[in-house]
PAMAR-84910 format. One record per residue: residue in three letters; residue number from 1; x, y, z of N, C-alpha, C, O in turn. Coordinates in Angstrom, 3 decimals, padded with zeros to 6 digits, always signed. Each point is the difference from the previous one (the first is absolute). Example, Ala and Ser with C-alpha at 12.3 -4.5 7.8 and 13.67 -1.06 7.14 Angstrom:
<nodes>
NODE resn resi      n.x      n.y      n.z     ca.x     ca.y     ca.z      c.x      c.y      c.z      o.x      o.y      o.z
NODE  ALA    1 +013.190 -005.690 +007.800 -000.890 +001.190 +000.000 +000.900 +001.200 +000.000 +001.036 -000.019 +000.665
NODE  SER    2 -001.386 +001.069 -001.385 +000.820 +001.190 +000.060 -000.770 +001.090 +000.730 +000.509 +001.108 +000.169
</nodes>
This chain:
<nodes>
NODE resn resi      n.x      n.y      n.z     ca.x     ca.y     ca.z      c.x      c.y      c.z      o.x      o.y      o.z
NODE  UNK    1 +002.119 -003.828 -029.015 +000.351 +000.802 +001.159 +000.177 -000.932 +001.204 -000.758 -000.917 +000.313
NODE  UNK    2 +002.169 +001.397 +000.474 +000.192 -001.272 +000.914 -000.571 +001.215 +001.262 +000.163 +001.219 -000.072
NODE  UNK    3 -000.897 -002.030 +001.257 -000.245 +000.785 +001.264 +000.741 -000.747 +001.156 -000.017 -001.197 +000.289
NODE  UNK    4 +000.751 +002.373 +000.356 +000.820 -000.327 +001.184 -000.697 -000.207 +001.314 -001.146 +000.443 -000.086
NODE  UNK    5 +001.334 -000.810 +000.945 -000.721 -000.022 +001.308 +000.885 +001.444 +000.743 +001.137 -000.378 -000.282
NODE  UNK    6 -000.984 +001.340 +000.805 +000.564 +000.491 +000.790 -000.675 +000.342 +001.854 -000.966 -000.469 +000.601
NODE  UNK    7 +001.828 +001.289 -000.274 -000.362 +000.159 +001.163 -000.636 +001.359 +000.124 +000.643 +001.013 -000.273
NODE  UNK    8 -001.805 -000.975 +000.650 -000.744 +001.139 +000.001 -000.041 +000.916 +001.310 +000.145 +001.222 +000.035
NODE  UNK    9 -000.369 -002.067 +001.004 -000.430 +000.748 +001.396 +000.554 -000.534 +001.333 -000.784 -000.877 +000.363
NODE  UNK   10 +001.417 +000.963 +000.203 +000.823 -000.867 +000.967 -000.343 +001.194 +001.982 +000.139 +001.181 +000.320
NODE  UNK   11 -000.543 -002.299 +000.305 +000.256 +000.854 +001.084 +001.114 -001.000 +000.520 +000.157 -001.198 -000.235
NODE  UNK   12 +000.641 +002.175 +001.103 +001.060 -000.767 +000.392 +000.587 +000.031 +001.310 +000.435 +000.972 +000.617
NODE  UNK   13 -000.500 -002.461 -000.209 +000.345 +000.431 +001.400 -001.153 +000.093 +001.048 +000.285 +000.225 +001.177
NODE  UNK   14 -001.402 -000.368 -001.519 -001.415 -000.039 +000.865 +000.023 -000.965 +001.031 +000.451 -001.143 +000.070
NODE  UNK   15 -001.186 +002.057 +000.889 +000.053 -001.277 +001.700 -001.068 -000.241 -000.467 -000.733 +000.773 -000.615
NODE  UNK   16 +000.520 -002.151 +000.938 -001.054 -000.827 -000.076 -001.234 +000.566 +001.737 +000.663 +000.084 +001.034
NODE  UNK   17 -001.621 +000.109 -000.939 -000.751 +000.200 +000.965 -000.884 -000.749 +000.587 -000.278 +000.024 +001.199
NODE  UNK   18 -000.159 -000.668 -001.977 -001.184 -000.747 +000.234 +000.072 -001.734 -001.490 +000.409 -000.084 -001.158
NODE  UNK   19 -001.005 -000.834 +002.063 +000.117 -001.017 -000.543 -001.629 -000.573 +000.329 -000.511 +000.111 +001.115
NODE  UNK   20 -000.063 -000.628 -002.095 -001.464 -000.583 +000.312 -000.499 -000.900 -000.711 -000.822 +000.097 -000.911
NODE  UNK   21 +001.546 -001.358 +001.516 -000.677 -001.379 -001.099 -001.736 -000.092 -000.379 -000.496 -000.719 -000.867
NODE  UNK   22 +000.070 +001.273 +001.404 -001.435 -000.300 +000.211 -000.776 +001.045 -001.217 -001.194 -000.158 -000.253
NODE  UNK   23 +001.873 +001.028 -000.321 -000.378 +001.037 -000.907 -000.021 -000.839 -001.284 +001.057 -000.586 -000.233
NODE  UNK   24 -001.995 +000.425 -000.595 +000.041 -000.683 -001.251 +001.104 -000.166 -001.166 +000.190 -000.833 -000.887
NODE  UNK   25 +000.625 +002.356 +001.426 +001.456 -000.236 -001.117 +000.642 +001.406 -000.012 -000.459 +000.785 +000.830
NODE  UNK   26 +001.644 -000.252 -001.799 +000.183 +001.133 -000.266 +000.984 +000.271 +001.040 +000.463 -000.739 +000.869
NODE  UNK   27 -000.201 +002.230 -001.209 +001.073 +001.036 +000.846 -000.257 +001.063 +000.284 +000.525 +000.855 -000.715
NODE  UNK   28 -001.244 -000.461 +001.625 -000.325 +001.220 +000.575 +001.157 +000.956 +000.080 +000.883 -000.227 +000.828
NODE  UNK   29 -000.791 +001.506 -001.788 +001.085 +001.185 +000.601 -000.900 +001.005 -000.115 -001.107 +000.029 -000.537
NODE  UNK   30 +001.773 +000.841 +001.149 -000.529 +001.728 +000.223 -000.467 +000.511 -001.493 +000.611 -000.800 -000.708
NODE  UNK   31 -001.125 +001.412 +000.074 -000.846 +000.127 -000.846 +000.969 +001.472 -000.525 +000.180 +000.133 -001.210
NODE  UNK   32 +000.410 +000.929 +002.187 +000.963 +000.209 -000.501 +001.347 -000.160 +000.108 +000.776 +000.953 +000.068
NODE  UNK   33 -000.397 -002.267 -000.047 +001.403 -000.783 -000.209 -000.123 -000.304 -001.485 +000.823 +000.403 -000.822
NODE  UNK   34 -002.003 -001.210 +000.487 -000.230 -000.181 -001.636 +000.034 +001.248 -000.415 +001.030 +000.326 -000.590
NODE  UNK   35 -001.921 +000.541 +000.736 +000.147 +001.126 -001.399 +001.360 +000.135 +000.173 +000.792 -000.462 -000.821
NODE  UNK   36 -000.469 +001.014 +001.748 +001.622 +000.289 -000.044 +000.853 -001.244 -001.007 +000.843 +000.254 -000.860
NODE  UNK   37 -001.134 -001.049 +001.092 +000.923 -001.045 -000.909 -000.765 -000.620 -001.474 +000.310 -001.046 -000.571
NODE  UNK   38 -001.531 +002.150 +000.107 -000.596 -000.769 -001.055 -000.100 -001.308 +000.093 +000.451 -000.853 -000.764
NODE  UNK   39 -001.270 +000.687 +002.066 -000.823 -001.869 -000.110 -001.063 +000.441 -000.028 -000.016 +001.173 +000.375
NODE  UNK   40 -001.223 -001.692 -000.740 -001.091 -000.349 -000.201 -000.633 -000.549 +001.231 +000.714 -000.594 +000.809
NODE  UNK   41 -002.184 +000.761 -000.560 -000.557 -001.252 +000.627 -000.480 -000.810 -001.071 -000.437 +000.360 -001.094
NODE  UNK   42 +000.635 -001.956 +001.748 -000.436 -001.315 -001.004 +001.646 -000.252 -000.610 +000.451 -001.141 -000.098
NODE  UNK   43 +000.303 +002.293 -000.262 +001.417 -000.252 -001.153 +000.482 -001.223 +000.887 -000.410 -000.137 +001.153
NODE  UNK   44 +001.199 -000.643 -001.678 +000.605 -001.251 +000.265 +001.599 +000.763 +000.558 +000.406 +001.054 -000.488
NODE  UNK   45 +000.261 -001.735 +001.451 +000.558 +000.535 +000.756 +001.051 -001.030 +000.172 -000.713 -000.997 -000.111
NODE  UNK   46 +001.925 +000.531 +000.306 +001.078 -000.608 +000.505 +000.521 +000.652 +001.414 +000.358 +001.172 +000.116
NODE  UNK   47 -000.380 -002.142 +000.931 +000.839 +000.354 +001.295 +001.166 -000.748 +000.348 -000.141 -001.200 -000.238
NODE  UNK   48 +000.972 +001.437 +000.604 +001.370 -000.102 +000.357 +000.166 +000.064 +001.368 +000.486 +001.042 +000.439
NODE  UNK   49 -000.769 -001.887 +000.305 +000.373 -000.100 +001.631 +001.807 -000.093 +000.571 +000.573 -001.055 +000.273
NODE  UNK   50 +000.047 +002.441 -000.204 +001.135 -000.303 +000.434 +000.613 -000.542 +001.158 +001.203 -000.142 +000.219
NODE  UNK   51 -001.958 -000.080 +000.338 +000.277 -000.954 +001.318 -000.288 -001.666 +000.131 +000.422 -000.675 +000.940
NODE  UNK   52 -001.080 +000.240 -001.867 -000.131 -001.456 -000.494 +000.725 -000.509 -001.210 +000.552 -001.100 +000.019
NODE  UNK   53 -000.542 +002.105 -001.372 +000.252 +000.113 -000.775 -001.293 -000.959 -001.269 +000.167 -000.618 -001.051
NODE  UNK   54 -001.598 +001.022 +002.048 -000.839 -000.474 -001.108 -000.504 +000.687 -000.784 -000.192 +001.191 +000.248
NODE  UNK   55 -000.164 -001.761 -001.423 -000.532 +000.915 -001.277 -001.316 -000.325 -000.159 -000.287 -001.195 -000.070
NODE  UNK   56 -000.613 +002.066 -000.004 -001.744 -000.609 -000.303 -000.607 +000.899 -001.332 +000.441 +000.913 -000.699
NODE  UNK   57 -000.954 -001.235 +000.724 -001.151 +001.209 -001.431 -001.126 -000.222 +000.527 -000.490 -001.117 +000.168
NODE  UNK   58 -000.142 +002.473 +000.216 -001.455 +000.507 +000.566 -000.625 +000.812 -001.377 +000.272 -000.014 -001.201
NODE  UNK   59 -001.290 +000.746 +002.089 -000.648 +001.406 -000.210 +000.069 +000.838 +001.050 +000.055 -000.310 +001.189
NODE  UNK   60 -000.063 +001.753 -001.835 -000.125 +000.748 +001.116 -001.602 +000.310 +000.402 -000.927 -000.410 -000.699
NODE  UNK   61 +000.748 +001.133 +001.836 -000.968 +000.524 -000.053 -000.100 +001.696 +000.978 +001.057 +000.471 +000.420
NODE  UNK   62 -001.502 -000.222 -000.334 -000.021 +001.714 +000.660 -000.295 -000.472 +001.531 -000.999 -000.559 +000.453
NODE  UNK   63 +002.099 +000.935 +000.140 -000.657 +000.265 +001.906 +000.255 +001.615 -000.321 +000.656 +000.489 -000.920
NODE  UNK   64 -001.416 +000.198 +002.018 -000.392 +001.307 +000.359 +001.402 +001.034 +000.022 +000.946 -000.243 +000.749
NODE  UNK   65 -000.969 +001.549 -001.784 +000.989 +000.296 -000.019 +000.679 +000.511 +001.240 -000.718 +000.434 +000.902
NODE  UNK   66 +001.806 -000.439 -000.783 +000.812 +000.820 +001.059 +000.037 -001.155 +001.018 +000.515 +000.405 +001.042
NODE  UNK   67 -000.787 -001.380 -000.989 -000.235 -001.004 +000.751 +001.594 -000.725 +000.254 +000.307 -000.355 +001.138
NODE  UNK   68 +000.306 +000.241 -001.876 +001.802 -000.707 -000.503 -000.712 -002.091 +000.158 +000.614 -001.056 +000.150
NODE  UNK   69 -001.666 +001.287 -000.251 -000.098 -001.615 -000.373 +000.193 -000.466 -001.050 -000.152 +000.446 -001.137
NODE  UNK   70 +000.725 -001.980 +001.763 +001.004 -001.040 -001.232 -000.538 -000.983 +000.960 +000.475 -000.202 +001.118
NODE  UNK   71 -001.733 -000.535 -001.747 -000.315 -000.899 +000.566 -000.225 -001.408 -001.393 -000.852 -000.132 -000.878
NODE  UNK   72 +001.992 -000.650 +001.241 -000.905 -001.758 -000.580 -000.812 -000.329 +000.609 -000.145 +000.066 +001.221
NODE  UNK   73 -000.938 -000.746 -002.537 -001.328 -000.814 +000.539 +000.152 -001.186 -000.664 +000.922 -000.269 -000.770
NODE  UNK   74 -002.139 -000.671 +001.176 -000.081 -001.165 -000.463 +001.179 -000.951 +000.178 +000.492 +000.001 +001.129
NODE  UNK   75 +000.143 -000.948 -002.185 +000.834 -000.723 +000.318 +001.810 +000.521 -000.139 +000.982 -000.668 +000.323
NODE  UNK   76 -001.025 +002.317 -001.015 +000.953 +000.310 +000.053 +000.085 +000.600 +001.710 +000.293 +001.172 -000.235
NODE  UNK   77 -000.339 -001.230 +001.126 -000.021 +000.540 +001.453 +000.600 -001.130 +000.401 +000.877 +000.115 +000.856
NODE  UNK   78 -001.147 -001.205 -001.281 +001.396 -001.402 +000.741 +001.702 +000.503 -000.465 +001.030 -000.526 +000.421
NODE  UNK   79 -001.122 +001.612 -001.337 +001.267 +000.293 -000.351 +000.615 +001.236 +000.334 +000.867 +000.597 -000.638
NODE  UNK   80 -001.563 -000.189 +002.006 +000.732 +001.148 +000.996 -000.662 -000.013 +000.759 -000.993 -000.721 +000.093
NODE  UNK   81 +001.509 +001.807 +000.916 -000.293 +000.385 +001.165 +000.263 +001.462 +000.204 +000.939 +000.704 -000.372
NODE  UNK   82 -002.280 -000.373 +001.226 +000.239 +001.680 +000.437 +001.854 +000.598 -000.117 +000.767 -000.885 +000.380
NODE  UNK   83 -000.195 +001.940 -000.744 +000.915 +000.664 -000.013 +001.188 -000.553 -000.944 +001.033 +000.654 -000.143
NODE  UNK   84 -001.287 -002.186 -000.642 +000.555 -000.247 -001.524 +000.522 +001.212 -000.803 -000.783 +000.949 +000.029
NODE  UNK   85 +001.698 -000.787 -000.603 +000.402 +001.077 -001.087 -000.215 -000.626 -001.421 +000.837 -000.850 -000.301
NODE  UNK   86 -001.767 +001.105 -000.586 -000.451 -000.434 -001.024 +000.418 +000.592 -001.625 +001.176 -000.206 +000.302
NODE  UNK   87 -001.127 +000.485 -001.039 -000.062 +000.748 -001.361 -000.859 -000.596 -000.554 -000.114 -001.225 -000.027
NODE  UNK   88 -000.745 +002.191 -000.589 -001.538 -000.413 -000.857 +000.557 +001.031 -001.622 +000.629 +001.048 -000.145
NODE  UNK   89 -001.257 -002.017 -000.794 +000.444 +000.212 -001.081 -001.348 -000.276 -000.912 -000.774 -000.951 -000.104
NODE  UNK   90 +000.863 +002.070 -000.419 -001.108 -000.047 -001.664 +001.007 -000.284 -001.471 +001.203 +000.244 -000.100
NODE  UNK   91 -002.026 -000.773 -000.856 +000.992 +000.259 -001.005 -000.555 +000.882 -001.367 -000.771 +000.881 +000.379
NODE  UNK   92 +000.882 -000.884 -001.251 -000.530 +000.449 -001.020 +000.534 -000.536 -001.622 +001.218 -000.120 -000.136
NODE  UNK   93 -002.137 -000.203 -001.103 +000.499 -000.403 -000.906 +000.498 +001.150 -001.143 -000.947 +000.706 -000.346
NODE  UNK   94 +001.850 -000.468 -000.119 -000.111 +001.040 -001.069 +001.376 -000.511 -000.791 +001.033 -000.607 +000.283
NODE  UNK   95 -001.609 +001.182 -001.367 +000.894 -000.168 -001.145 +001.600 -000.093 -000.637 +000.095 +001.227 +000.028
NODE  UNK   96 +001.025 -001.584 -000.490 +000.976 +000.270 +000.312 +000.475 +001.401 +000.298 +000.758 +000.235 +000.941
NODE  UNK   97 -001.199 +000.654 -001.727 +000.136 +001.357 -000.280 -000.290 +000.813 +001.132 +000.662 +000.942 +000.438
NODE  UNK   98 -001.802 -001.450 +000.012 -000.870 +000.983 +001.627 +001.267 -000.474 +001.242 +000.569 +000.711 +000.829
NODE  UNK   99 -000.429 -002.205 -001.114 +000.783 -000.548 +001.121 +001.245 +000.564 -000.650 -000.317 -000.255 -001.162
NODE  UNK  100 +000.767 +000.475 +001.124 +002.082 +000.677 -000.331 +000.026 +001.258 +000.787 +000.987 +000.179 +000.713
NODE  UNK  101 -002.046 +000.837 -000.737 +000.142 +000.812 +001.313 -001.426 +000.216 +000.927 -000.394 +001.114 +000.345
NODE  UNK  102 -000.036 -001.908 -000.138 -000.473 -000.386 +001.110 +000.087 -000.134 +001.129 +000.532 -001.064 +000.314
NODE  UNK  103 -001.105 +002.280 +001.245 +000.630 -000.345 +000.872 -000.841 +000.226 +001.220 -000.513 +001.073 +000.319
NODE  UNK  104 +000.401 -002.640 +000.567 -001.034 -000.469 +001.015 -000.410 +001.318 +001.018 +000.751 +000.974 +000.050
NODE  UNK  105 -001.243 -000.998 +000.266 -000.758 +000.779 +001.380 +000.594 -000.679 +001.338 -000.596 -001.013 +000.368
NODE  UNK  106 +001.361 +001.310 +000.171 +000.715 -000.871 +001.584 -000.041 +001.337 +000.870 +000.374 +001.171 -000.062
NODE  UNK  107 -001.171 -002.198 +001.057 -000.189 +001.442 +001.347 +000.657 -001.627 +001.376 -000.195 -001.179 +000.294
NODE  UNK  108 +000.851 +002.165 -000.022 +000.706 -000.287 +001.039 -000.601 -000.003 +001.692 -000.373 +001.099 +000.411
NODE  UNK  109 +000.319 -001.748 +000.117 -000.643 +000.173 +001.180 +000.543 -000.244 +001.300 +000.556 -001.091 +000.132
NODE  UNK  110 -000.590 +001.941 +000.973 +000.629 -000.145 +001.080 -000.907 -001.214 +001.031 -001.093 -000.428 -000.368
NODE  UNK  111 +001.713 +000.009 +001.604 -000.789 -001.180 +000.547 -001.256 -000.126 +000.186 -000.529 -001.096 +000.181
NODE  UNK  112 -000.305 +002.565 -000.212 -000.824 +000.266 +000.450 -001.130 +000.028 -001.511 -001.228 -000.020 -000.088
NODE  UNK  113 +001.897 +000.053 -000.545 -000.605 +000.098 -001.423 -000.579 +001.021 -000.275 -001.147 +000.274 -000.357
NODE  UNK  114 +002.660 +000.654 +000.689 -000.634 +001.779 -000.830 +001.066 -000.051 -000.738 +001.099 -000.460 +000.309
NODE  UNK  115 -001.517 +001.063 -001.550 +001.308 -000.155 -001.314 +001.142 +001.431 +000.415 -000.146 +001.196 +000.250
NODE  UNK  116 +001.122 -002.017 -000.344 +001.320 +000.794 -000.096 +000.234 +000.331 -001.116 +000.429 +001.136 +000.201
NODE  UNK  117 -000.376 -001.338 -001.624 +000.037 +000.377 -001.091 -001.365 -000.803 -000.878 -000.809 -000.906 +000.198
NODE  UNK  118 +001.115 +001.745 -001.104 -000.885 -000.224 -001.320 +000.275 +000.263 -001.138 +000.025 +001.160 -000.409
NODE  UNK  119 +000.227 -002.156 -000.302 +000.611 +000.279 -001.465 -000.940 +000.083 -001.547 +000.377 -000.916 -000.730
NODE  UNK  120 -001.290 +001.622 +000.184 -001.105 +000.144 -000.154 +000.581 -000.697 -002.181 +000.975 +000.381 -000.647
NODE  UNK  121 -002.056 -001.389 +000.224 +000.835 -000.262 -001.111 +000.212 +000.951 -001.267 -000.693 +001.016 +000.061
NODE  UNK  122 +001.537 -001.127 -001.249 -000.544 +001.165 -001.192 +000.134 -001.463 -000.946 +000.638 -001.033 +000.204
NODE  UNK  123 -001.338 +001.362 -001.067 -000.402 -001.214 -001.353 +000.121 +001.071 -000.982 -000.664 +001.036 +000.007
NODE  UNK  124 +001.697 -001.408 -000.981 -000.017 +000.564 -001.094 -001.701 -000.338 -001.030 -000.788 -000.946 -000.024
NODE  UNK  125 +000.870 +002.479 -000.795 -000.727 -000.127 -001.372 +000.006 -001.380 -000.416 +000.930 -000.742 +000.317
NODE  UNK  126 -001.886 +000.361 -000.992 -000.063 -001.793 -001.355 -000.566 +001.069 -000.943 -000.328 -000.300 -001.148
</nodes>
């Protein structure tokens, strides 16, 4: 059995808010920005800074819901600044069969980081 990497959970388009080298590590978002996008706290996370065009791999972790925080810590915070437009990405491994219709969770977010859409995933039967 071969396992694919796909894309599981994507927020897209997130203002960056807060930046804090001094925090031991991680990515602080709104706690419901993840559920909404099936991330995890601790899940391993890819960010996409569209205004630098840097790429990092964190963790997330939960800031307070309703909050619209998107904050880097630690040494990923040298790689933005308050009001950055970012895309944060989860992935997931599954099978050829699961992956052929397989389809991510992407919530869309306005500057403020309230979702404009939400595309919720369906995973076929194995």
């Amino acid at each position: 059995m071969r396992l694919l990497t796909m894309l599981k959970g994507k927020l897209h388009r997130a203002t960056v808010t807060q930046c804090d080298l001094d925090y031991e590590g991680s990515m602080a978002i709104d706690s419901e920005l993840l559920a909404l996008a099936g991330i995890l706290p601790n899940e391993q996370i890819d960010v996409f800074n569209l205004n630098n065009g840097v790429r990092l791999t964190t963790y997330a972790i939960a800031a307070p819901p309703g909050s619209g925080t998107i904050g880097l810590n630690g040494a990923a915070a040298r790689h933005a600044v308050p009001g950055d437009r970012v895309i944060v990405v989860s992935y997931v491994q599954l099978d050829e069969t699961a992956a052929a219709t397989h389809v991510p969770t992407v919530v869309i977010l306005d500057e403020r980081n309230r979702p404009i859409s939400a595309k919720a995933p369906t995973l076929a039967p194995t």
